[in-house]
N, C-alpha and C positions, 0 to 999 in steps of 0.2 A: 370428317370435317366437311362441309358444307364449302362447294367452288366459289370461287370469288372470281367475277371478270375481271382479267384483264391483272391480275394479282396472283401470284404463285407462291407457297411456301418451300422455305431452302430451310433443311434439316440434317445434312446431308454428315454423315458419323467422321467422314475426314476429312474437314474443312473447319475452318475457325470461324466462317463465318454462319450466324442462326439467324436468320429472316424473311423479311419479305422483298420481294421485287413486281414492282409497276413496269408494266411494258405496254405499248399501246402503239402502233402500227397504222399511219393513212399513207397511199399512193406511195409505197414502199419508202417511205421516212419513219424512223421509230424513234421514241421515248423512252429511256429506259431510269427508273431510279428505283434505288437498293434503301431497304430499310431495317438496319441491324436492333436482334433484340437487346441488346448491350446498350446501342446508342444510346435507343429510347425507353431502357428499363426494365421492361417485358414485352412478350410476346403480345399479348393483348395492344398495350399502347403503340408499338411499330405497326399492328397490325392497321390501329384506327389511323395514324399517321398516310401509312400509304392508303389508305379507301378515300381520305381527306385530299393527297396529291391526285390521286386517280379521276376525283369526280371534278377537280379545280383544273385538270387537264381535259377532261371531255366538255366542261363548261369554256373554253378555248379554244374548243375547236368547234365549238356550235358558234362561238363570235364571228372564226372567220371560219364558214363553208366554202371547202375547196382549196384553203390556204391551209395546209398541218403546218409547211416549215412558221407561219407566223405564228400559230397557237401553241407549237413548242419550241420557240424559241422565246415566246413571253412567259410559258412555264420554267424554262431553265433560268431566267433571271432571279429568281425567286429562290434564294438563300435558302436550304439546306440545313437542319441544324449541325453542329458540328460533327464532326465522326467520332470526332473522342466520347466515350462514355459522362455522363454528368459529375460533374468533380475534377473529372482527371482531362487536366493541357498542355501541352508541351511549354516547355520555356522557350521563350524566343530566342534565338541565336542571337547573336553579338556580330556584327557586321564589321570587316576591318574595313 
């Protein structure tokens, strides 16, 4: 398979979890977000998913030069889609 910067695949036989991970590292602050092939249906689509986070966090950090905490801190704003697989949501609890 052909490297991806800055993008690693997790395959690993005893673990639940199948994907990828965006990690991205300036002035010893890091980015990190996981992207299950569950989540997002296949391999393939998590895979486009994080290259899509990956390049919308390097385009945040060319806004602010020299600034990573503001370039990832405007990336983590930016809602995730859920964790649960497509279909499947928890019920919400019942609050006393």
């Amino acid at each position: 398979m052909k490297q991806i910067r800055n993008i690693t695949r997790f395959t690993y036989e005893f673990t639940s979890f199948q994907g990828w991970r965006v990690t991205l590292c300036r002035n010893q602050l890091h980015f990190t977000r996981y992207f299950s092939d569950k989540q997002y249906g296949s391999e393939s689509k998590s895979l486009e998913a994080a290259v899509e986070t990956r390049n919308k966090v390097l385009e945040c950090l060319r806004r602010y030069p020299g600034k990573p905490e503001l370039a990832f801190a405007e990336c983590r704003e930016e809602q995730p889609i859920s964790c649960y697989p497509s279909g499947l949501r928890p019920r919400k609890l019942a609050r006393n």
